[in-house]
N, C-alpha and C positions, 0 to 999 in steps of 0.2 A: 774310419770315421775320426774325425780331428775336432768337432764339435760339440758341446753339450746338447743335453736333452732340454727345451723348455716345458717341462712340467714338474710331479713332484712325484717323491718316491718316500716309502715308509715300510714300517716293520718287516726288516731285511734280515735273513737269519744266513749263517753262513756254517754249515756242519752241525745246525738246528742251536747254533747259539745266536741269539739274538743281538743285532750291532746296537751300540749304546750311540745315535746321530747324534741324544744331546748334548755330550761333551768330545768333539770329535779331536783328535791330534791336528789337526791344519784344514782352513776353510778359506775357499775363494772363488764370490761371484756366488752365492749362495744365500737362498733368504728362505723364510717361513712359508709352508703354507698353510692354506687358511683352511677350514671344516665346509664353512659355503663360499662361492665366488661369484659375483656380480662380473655382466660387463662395464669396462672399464676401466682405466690407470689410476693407481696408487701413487701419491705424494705423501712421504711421511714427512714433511714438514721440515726437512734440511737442506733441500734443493731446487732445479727448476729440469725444463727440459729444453734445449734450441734449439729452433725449427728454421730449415731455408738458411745454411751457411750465407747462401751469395748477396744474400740481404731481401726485405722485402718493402715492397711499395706500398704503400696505403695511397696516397695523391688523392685525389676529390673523394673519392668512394668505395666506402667497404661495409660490412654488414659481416659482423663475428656473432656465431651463436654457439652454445656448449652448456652443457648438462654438469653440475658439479653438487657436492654431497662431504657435509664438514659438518664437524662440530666446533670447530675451532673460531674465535671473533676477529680474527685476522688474518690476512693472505694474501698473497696476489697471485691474480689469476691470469694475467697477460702483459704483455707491455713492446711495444715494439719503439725505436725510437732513431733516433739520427746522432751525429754530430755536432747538430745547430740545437736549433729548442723544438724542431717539430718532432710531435710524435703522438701515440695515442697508450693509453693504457687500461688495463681493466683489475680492480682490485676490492678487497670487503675488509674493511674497517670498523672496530666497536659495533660488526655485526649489519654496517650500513654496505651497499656495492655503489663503487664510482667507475662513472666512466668519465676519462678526462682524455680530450684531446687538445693538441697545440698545433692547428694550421700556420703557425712564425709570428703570427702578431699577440699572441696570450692564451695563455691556460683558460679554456670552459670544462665545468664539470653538470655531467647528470646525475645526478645523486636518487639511489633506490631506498628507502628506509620501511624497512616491515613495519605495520600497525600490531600493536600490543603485543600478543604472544604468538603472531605469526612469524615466529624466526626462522630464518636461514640458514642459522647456525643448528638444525635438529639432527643431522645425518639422515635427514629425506634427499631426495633427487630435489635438484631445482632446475628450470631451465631459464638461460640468459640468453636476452637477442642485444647487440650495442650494435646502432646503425649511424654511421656518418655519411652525411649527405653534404657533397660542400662545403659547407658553413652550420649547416643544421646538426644537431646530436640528438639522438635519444638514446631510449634502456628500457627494455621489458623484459621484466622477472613474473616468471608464473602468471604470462598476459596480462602484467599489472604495466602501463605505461609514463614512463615520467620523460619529460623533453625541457631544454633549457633553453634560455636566450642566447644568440651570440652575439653581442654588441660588433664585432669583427667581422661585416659580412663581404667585405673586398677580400679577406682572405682566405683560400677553399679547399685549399691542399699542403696536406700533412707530406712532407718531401722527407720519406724515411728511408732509410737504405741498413737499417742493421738487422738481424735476425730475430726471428719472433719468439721474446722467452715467457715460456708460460709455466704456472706455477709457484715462480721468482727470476732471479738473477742472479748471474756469479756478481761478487765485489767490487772487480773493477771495470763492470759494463753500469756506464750512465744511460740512467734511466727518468728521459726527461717530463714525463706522465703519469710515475709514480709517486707516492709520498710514502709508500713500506717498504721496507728492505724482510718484510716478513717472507719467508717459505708458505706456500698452502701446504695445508695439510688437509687429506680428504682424498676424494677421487673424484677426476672428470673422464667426460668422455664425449661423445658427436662433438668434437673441435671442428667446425663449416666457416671458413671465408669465402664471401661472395663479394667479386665486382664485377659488377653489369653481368653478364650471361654465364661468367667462370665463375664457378663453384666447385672449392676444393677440401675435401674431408683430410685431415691431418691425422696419423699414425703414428702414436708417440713412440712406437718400438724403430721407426724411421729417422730419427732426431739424431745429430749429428754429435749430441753431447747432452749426458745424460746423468743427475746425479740426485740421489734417493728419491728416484721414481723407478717405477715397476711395471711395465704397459701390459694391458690385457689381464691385471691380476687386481680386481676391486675385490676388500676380504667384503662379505656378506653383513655383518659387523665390525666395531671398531674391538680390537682384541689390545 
């Protein structure tokens, strides 16, 4: 066997003396576990994960839904984008979620804003639907719906071709539908892109580049 174990291992005793993991001589590829475990992936807030090396298409229609769970008032949470200026993103700012898309003729944004002490930012589950439709956008959070205008309706398709980073982004990948260069931190999970009849569920332990994220390891609490 040339592979690790994906799970966790504890109170190891070796001739009934017990190994001391927490200060080990040499560690690699090694993290915490947790007391309870949700499903879902862990973002500790210093990276992202890419999804679909070969690039992906948005073009007229897509429909992104996913479950995430933070305490934090900042993140991104998607962003896919091009070359040129088309692109689509999904990110939560001062605790508000935007979705902004760029079909080539100008940024529209849908903007979600909790009322009073229903925040986002509680480390409850929340679920997001962002649907573009040609020219149309919306966003609904916990079946709450907001939809914006597009002044831009000759133009319908987002012509993206880079991979889908969710969570954040490395540094020098432009990202023309964001406005953070923040990390999420928190945990998502049911990642679903749908266009027209394909719908495809996203497996962050599948990700071609991966960097403080943990798939399949939501702790129960924030520790």
């Amino acid at each position: 066997i040339t592979h690790s174990i994906p799970g966790c291992i504890g109170s190891m005793t070796i001739n009934s003396k017990q190994l001391d993991n927490e200060s080990p001589v040499s560690v690699f590829a090694v993290n915490k576990c947790y007391e309870t475990v949700q499903d879902g992936t862990f973002f500790d807030g210093s990276g992202f994960a890419a999804l679909v090396r070969e690039g992906y298409k948005v073009r007229s229609d897509v429909n992104i839904s996913l479950e995430f769970r933070t305490t934090a008032v900042h993140g991104v949470l998607l962003g896919v984008s091009s070359a040129k200026v088309d692109a689509v993103g999904l990110e939560i700012v001062h605790g508000k979620v935007f979705f902004h898309v760029n079909n080539g003729a100008g940024r529209i944004t849908a903007t979600y804003e909790p009322r009073g002490t229903n925040s986002l930012c509680d480390g409850k589950w929340h679920k997001l639907q962002a649907n573009k439709s040609k020219h149309r956008i919306s966003l609904i959070i916990d079946g709450n719906l907001v939809h914006t205008d597009n002044p831009y309706i000759q133009s319908t398709s987002a012509d993206t071709n880079n991979p889908i980073y969710v969570g954040g982004y490395p540094a020098d990948v432009k990202q023309n539908c964001l406005t953070s260069k923040s990390s999420f931190r928190g945990c998502l999970r049911n990642l679903v892109l749908t266009k027209g009849q394909h719908t495809e569920l996203f497996d962050f332990s599948r990700a071609f580049d991966l960097h403080g994220v943990f798939p399949h390891s939501c702790p129960g609490a924030e520790h």
